[in-house]
SEMAR-530704 format. One line per field, with one value per residue (C-alpha): chain; x, y, z. Coordinates in Angstrom, 3 decimals, padded with zeros to 6 digits. Layout:
! residues N
chain (A,...)
xx (X,...)
yy (Y,...)
zz (Z,...)
! end
This chain:
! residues 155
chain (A,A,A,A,A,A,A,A,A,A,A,A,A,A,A,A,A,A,A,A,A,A,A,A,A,A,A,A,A,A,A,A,A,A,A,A,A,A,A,A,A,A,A,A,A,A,A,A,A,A,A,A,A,A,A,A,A,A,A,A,A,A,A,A,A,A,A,A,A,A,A,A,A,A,A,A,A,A,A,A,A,A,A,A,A,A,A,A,A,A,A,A,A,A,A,A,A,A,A,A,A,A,A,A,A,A,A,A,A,A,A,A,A,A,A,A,A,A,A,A,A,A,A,A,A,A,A,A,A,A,A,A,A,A,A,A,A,A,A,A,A,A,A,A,A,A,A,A,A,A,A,A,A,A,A)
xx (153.486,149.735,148.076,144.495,143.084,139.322,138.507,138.132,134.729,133.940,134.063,137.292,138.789,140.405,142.119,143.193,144.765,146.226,148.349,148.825,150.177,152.489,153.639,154.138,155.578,159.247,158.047,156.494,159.271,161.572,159.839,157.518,154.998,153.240,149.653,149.026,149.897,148.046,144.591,141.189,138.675,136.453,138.805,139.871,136.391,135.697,138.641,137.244,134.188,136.538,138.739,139.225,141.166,142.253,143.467,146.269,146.391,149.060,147.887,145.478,147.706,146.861,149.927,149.053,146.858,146.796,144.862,143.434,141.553,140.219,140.838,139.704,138.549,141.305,143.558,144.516,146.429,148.298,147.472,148.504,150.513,151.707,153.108,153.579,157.883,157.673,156.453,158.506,161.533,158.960,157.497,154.174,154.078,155.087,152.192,150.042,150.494,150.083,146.412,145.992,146.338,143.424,141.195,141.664,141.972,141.171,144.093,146.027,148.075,149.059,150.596,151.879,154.471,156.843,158.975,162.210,164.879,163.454,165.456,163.939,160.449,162.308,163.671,160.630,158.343,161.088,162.701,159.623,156.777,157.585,156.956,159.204,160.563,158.342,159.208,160.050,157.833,157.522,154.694,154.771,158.398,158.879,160.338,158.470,159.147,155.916,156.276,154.034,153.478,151.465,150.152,150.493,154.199,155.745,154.067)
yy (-214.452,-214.981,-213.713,-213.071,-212.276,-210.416,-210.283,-206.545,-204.674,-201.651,-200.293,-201.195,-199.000,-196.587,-198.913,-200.591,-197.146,-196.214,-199.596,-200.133,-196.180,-197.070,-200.228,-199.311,-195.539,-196.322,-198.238,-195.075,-192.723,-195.437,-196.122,-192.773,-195.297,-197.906,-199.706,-200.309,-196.721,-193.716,-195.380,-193.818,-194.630,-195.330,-197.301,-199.729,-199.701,-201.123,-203.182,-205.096,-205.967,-207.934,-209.908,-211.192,-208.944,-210.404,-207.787,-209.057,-208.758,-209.492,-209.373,-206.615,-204.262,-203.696,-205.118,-205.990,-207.385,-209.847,-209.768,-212.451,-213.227,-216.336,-215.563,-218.684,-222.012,-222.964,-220.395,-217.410,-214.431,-212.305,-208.888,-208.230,-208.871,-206.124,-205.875,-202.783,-201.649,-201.984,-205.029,-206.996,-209.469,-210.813,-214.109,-212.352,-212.292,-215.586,-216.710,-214.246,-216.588,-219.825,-218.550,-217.281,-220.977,-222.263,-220.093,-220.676,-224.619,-225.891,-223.836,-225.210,-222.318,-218.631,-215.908,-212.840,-209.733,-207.835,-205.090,-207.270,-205.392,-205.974,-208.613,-209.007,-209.620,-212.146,-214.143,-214.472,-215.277,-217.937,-219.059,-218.753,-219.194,-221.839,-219.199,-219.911,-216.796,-216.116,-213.750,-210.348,-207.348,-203.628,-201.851,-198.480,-197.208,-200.391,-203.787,-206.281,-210.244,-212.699,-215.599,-219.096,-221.794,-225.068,-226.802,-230.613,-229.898,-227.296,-228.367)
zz (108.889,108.399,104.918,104.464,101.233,100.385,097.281,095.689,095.171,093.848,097.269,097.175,094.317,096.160,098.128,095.387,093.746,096.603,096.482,092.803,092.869,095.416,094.283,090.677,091.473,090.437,087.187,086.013,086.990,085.165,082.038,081.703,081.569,083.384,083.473,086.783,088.157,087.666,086.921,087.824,090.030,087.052,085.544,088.526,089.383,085.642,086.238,089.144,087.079,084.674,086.862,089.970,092.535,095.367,098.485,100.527,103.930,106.240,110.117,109.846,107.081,103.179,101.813,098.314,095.095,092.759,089.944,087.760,084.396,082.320,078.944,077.740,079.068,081.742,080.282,082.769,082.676,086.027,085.059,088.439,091.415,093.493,097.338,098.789,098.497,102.365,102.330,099.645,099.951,102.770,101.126,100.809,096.285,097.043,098.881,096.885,093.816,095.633,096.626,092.924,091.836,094.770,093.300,089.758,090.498,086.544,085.414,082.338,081.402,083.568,081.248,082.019,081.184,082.874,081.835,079.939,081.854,085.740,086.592,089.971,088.591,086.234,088.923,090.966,088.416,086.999,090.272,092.885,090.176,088.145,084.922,081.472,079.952,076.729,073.941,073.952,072.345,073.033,074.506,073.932,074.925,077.073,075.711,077.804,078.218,078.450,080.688,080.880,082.852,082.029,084.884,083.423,082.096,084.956,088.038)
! end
């Protein structure tokens, strides 16, 4: 399977809607709620100012993002990393997140959430990632878990 990733423009933010939409669909429908679904283009345009969004492609298809920010010095957070439903149980988040970490290569810590009750996210971010379950806190209606991962301690 060969990946390519681009990283996003402004050009790019319908593109970007048009996956995020589809990939978070079910989490909206689920929770009534969601923060990557359902954005504007003004929004995701503003979005791609503030972090790094990288487009995944595999052969020649838009398959999925990831999405990346330095919060502080060395310290990052995955706001984002979404494959297309069609495209998942493939490898491809996976490999997604093993590119995240070659272009943020003075990483000390990656944080991110997830809804606390989507088991599959869970187990990819704890078994495939290397990510420790955080604590739990609601957002909104949704309880949500954080999850780290400190590069001299986990990798």
């Amino acid at each position: 399977m060969e990946l390519t990733y681009r990283k996003a423009t402004t050009d790019d933010a319908e593109l970007l809607l048009d996956i995020y939409n589809a990939s978070f669909y079910d989490d909206y429908i689920r929770y009534g709620e969601c923060p990557g679904y359902g954005k504007t283009k003004a929004e995701m345009e503003a979005a791609i100012e503030t972090s790094s969004k990288y487009i995944v492609l595999y052969d020649t298809d838009f398959v999925g993002v990831i999405s990346v920010i330095e919060k502080e010095k060395e310290m990052y957070e995955l706001n984002c990393l979404c494959v297309l439903p069609a495209y998942q149980g493939m490898g491809i988040g996976t490999q997604a997140f093993q590119y995240m970490l070659t272009v943020c290569p003075n990483w000390k810590q990656i944080t991110l959430v997830t809804p606390a009750d989507k088991e599959q996210n869970i187990n990819f971010y704890t078994k495939k990632c290397g990510f420790h379950l955080g604590r739990k806190t609601m957002d909104g209606n949704v309880e949500i878990v954080s999850f780290y991962r400190n590069r001299f301690t986990d990798s």
